[in-house]
PyMOL Python script that loads the backbone (N, CA, C, O; Angstrom):
from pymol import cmd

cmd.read_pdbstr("""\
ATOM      1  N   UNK A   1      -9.245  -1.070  -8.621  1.00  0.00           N
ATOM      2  CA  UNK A   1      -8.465  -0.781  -7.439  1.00  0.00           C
ATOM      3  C   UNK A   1      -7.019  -1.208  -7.713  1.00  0.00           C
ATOM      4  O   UNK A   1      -6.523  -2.283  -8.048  1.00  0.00           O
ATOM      5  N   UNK A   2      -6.488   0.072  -7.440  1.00  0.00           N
ATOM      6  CA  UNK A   2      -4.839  -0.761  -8.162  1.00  0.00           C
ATOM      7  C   UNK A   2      -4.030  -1.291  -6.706  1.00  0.00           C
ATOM      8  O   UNK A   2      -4.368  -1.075  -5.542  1.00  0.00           O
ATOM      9  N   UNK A   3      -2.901  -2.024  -7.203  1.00  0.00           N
ATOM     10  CA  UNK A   3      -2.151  -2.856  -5.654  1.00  0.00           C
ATOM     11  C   UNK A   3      -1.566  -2.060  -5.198  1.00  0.00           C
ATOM     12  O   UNK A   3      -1.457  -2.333  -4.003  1.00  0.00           O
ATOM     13  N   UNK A   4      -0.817  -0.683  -5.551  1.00  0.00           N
ATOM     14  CA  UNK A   4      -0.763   0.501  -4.297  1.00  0.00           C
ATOM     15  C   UNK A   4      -1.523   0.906  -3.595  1.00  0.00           C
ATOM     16  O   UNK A   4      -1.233   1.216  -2.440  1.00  0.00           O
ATOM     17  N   UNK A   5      -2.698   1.016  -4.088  1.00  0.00           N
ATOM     18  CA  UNK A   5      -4.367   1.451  -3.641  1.00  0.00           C
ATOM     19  C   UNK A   5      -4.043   0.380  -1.939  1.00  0.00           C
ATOM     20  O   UNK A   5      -3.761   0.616  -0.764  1.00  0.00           O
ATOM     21  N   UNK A   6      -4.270  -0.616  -2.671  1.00  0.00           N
ATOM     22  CA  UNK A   6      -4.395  -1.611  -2.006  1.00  0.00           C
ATOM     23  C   UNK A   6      -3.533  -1.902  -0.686  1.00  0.00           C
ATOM     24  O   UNK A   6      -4.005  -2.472   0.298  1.00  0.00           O
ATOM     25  N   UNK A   7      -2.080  -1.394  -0.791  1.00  0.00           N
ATOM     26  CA  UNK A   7      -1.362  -1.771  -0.058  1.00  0.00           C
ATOM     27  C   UNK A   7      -0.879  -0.680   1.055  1.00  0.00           C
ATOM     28  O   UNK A   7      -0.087  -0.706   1.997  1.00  0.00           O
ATOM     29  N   UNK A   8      -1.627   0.154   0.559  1.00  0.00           N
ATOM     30  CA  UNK A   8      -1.516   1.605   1.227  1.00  0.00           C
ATOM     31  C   UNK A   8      -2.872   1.555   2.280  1.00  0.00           C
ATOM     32  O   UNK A   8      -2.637   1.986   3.409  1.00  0.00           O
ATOM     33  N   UNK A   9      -4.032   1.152   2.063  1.00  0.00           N
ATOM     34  CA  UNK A   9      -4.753   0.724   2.734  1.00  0.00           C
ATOM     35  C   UNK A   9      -4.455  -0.455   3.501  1.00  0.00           C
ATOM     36  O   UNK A   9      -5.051  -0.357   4.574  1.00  0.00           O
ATOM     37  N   UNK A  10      -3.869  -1.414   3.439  1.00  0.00           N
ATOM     38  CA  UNK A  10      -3.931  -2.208   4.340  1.00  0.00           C
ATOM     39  C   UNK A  10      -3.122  -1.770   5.385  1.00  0.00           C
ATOM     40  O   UNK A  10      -3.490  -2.117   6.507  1.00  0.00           O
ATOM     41  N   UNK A  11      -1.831  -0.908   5.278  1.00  0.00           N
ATOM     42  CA  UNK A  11      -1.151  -0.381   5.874  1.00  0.00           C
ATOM     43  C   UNK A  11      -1.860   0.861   7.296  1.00  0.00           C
ATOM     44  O   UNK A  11      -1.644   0.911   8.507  1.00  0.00           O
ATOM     45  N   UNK A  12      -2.549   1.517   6.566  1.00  0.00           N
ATOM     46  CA  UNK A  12      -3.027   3.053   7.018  1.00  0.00           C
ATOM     47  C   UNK A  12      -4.474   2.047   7.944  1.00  0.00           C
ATOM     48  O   UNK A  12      -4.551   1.949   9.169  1.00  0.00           O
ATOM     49  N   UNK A  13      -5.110   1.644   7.293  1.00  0.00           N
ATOM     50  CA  UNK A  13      -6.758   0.882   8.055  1.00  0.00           C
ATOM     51  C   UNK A  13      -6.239  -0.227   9.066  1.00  0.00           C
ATOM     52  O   UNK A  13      -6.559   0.011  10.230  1.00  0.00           O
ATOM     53  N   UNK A  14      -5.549  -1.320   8.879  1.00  0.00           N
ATOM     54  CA  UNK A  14      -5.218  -2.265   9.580  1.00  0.00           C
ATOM     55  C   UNK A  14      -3.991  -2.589  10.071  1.00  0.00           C
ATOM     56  O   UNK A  14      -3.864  -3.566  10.810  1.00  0.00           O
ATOM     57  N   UNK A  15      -2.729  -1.650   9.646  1.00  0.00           N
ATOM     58  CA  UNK A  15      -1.532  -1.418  10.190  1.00  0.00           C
ATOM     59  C   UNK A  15      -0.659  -2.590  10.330  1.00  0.00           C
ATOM     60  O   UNK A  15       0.234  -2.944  11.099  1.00  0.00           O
ATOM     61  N   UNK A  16      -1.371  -3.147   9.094  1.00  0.00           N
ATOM     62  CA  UNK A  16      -0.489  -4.585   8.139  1.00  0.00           C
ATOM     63  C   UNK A  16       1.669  -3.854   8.167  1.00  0.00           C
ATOM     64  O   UNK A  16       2.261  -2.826   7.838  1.00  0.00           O
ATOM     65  N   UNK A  17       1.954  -4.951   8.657  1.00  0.00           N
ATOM     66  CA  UNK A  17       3.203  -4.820   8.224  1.00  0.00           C
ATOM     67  C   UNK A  17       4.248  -5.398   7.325  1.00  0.00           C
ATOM     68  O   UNK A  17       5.452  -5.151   7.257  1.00  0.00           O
ATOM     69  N   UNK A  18       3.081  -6.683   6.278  1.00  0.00           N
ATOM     70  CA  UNK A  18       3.840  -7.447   5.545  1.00  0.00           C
ATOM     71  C   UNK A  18       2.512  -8.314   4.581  1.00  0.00           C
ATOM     72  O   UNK A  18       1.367  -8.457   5.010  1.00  0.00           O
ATOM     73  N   UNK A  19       2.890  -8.702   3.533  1.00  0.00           N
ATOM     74  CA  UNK A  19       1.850  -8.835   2.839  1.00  0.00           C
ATOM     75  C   UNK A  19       2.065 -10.093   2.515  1.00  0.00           C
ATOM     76  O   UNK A  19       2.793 -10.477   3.430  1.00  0.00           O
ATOM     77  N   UNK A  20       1.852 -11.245   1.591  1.00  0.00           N
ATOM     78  CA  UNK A  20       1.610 -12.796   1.506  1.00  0.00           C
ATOM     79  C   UNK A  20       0.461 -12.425   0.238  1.00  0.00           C
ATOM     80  O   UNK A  20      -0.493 -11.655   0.122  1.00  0.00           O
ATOM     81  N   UNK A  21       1.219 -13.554  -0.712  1.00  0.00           N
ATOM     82  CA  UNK A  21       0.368 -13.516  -1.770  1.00  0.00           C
ATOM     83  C   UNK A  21       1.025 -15.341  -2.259  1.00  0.00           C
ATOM     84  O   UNK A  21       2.140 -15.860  -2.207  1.00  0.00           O
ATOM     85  N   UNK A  22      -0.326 -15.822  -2.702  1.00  0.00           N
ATOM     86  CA  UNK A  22      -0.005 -17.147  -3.290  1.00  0.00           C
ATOM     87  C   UNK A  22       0.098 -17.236  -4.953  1.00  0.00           C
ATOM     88  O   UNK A  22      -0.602 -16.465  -5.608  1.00  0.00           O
ATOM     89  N   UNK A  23       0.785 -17.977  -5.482  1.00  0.00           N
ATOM     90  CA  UNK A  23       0.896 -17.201  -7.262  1.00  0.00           C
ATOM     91  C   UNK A  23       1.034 -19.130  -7.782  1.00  0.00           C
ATOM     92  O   UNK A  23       1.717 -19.902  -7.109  1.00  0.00           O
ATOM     93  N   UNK A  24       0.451 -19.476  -8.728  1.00  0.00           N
ATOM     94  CA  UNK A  24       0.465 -20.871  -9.512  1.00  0.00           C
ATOM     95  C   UNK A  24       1.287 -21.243  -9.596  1.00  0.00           C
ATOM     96  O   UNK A  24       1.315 -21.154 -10.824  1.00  0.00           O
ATOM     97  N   UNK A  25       2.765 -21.955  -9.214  1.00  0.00           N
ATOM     98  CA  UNK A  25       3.921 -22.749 -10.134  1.00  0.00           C
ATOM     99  C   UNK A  25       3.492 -22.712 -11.320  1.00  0.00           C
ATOM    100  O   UNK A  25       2.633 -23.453 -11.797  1.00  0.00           O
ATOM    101  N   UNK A  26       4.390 -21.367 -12.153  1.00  0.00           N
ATOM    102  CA  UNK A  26       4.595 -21.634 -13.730  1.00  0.00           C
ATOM    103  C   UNK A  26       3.589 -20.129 -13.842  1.00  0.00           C
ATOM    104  O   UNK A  26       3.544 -19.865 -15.044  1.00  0.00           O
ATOM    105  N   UNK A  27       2.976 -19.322 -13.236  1.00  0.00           N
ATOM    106  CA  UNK A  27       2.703 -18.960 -13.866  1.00  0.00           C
ATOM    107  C   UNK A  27       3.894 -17.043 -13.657  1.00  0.00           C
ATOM    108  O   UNK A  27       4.361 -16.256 -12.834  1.00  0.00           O
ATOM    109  N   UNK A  28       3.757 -17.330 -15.105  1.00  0.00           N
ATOM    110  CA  UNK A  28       4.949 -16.590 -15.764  1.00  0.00           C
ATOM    111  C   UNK A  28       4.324 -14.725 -16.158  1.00  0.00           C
ATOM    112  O   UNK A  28       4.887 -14.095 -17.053  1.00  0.00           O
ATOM    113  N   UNK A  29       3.650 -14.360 -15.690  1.00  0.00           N
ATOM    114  CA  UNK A  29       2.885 -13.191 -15.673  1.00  0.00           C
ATOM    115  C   UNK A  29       3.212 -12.791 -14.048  1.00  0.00           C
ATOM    116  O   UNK A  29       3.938 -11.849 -13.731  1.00  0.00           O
ATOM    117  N   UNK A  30       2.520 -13.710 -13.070  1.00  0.00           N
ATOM    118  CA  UNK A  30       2.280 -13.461 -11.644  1.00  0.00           C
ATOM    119  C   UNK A  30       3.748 -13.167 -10.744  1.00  0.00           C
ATOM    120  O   UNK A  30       4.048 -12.219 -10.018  1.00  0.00           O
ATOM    121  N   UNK A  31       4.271 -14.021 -11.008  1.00  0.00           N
ATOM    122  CA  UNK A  31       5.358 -14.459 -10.441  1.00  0.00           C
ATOM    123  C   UNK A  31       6.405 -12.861 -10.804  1.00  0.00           C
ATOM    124  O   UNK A  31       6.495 -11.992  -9.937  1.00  0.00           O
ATOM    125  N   UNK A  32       7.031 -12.732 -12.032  1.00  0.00           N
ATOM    126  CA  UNK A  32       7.790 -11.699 -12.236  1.00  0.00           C
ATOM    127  C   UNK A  32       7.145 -10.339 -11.825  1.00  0.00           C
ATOM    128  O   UNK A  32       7.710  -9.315 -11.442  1.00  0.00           O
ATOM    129  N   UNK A  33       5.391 -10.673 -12.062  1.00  0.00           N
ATOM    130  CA  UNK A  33       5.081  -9.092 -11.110  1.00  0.00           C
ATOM    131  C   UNK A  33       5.029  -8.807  -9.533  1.00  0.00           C
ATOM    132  O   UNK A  33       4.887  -7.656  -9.120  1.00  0.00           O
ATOM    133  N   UNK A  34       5.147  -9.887  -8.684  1.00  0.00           N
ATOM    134  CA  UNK A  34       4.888 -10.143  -7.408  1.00  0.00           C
ATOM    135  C   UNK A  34       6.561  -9.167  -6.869  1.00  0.00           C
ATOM    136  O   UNK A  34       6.948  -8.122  -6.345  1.00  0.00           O
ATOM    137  N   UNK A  35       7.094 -10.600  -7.547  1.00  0.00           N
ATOM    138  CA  UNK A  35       8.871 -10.211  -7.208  1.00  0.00           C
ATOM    139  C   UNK A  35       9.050  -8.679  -7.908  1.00  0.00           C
ATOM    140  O   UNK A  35      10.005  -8.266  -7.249  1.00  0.00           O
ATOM    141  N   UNK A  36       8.732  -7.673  -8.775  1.00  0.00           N
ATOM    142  CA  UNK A  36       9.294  -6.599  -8.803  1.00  0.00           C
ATOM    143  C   UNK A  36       8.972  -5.854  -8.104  1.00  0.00           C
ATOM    144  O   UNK A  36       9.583  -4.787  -8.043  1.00  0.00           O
ATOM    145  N   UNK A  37       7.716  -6.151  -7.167  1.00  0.00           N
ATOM    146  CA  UNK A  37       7.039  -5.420  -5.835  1.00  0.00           C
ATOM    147  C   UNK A  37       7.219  -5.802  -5.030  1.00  0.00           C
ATOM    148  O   UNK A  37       6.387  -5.962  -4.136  1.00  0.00           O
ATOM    149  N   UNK A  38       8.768  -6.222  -4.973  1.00  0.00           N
ATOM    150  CA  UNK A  38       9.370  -6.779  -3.536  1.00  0.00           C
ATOM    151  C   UNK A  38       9.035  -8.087  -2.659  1.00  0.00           C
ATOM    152  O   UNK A  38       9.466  -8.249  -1.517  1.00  0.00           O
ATOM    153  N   UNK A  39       8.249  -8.955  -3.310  1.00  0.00           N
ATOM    154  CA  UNK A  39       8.118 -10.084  -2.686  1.00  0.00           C
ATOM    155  C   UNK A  39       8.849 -11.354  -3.008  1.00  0.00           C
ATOM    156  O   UNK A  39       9.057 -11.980  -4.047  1.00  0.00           O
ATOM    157  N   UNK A  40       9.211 -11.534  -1.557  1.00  0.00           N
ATOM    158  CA  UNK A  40      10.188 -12.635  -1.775  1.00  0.00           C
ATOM    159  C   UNK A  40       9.938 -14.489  -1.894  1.00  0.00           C
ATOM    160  O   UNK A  40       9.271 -14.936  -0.961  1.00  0.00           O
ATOM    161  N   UNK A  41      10.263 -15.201  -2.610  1.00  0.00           N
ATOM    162  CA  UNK A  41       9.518 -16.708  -2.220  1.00  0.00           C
ATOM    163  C   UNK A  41      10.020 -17.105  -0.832  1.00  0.00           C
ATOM    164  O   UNK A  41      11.029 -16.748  -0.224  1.00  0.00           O
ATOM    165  N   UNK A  42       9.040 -17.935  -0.503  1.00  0.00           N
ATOM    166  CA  UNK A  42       9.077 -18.288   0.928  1.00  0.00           C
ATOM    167  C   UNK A  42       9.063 -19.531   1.221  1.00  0.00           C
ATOM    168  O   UNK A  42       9.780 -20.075   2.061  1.00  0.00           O
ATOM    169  N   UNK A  43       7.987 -20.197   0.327  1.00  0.00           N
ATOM    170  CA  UNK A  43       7.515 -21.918   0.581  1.00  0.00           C
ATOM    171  C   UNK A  43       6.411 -22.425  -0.913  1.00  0.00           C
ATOM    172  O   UNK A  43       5.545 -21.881  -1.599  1.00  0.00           O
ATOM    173  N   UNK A  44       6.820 -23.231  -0.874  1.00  0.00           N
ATOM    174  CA  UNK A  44       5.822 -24.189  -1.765  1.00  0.00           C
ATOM    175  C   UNK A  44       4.904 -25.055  -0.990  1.00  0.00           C
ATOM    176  O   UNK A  44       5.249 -25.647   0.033  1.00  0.00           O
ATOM    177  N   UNK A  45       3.828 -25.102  -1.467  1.00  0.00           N
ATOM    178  CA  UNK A  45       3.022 -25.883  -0.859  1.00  0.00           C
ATOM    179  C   UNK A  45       1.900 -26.352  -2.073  1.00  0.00           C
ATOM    180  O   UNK A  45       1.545 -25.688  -3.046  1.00  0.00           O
ATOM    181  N   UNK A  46       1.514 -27.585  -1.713  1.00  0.00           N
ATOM    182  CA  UNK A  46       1.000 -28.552  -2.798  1.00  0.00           C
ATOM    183  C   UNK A  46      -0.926 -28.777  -1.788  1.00  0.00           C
ATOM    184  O   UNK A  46      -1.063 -29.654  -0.935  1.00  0.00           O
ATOM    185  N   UNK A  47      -1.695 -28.141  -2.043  1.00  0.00           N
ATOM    186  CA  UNK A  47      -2.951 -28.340  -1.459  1.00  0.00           C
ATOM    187  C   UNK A  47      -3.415 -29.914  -1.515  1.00  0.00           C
ATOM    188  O   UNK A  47      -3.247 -30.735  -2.416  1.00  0.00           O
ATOM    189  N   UNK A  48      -3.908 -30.017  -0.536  1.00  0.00           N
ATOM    190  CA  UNK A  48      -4.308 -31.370  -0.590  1.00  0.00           C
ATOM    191  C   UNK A  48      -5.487 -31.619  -1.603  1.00  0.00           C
ATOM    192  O   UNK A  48      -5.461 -32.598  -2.349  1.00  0.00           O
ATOM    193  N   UNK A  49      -6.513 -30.720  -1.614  1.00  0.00           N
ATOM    194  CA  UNK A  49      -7.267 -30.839  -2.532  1.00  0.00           C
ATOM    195  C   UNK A  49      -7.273 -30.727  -4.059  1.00  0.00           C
ATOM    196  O   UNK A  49      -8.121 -31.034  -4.896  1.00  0.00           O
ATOM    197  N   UNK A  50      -6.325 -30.309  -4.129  1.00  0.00           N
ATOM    198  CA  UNK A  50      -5.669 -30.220  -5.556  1.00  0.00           C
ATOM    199  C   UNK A  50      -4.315 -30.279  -6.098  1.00  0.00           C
ATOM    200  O   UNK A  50      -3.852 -29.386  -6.809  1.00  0.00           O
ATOM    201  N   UNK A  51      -3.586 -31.495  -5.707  1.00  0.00           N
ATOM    202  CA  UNK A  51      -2.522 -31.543  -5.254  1.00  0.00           C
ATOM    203  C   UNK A  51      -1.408 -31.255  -6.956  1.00  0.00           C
ATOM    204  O   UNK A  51      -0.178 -31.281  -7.005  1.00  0.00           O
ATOM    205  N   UNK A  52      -2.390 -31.001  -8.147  1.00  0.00           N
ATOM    206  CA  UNK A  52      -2.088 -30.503  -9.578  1.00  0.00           C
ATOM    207  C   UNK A  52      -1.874 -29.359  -9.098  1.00  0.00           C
ATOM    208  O   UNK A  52      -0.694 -29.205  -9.410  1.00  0.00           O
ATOM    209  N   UNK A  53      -2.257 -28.203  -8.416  1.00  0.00           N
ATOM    210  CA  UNK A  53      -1.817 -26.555  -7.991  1.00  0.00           C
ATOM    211  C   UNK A  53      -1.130 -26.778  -7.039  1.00  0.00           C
ATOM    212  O   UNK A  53      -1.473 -27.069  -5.893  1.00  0.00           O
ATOM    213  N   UNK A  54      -0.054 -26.642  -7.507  1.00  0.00           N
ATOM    214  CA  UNK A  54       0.942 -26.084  -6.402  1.00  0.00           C
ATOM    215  C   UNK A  54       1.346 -24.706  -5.943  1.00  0.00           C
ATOM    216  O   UNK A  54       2.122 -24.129  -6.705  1.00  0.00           O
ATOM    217  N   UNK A  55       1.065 -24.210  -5.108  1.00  0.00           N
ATOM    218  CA  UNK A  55       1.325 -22.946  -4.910  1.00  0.00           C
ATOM    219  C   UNK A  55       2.643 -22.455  -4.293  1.00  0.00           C
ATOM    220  O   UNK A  55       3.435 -23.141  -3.647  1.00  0.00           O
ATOM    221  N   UNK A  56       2.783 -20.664  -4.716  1.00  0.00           N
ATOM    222  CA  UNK A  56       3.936 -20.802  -4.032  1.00  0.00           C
ATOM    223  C   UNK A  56       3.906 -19.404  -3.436  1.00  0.00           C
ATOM    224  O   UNK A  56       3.406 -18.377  -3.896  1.00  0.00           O
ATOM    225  N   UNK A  57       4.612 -19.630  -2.217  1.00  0.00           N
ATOM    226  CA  UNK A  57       4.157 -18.180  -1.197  1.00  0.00           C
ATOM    227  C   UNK A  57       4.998 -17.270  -0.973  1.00  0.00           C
ATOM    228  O   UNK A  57       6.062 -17.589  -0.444  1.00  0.00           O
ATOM    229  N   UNK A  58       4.788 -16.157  -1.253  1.00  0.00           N
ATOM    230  CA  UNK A  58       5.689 -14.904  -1.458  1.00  0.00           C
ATOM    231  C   UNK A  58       5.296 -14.052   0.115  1.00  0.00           C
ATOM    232  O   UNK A  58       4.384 -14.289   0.907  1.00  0.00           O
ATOM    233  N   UNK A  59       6.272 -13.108   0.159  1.00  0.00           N
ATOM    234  CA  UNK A  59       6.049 -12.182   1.503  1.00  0.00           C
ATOM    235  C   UNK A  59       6.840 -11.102   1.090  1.00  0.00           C
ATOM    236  O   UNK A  59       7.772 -10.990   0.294  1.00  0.00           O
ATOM    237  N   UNK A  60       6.224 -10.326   1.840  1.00  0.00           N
ATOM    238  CA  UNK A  60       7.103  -8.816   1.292  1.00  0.00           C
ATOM    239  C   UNK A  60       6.856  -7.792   2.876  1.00  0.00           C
ATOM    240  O   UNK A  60       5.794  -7.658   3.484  1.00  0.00           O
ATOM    241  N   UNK A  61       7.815  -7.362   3.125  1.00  0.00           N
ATOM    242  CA  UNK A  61       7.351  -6.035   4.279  1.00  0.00           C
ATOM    243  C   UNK A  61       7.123  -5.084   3.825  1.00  0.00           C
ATOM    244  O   UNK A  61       7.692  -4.669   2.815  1.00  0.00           O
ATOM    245  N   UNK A  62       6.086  -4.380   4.546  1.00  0.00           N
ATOM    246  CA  UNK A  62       5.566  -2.772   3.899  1.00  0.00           C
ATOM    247  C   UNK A  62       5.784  -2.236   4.983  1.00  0.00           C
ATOM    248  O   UNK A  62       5.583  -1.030   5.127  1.00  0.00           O
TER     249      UNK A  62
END
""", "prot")
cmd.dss("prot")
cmd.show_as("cartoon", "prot")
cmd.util.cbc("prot")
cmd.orient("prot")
C-alpha cells in the first residue's frame, strides 16, 4: 500500500484534513522522507516508557 494510496484514503473515507506521523530522533531515512511530503516538525517528545526514543512529531495538511 503506497502513502498516496494511503493518504488519499484517509482523505476521501474519513475526510482527514491533516496527517501526524512520529519518526525516531536521528533517524536519517524517515525524517528527509516525511519532510519532502510536506510535513512539518512540530514537537519532540521523550516517552516516559522509553525515555532512550525520543520522538519527533511532524504534521502536514492534506
Amino acid at each position: 500500500m503506497s502513502f498516496e494510496f494511503v493518504t488519499k484514503q484517509q482523505k476521501e473515507e474519513y475526510g482527514a484534513k491533516e496527517q501526524w506521523v512520529s519518526v525516531q530522533k536521528g533517524n536519517m531515512k524517515g525524517i528527509p522522507f516525511y519532510e519532502a511530503k510536506g510535513f512539518k516538525f512540530q514537537y519532540e517528545k521523550i516517552p516516559e516508557e522509553n525515555p532512550a526514543y525520543i520522538k519527533l512529531r511532524y504534521s502536514r495538511k492534506i
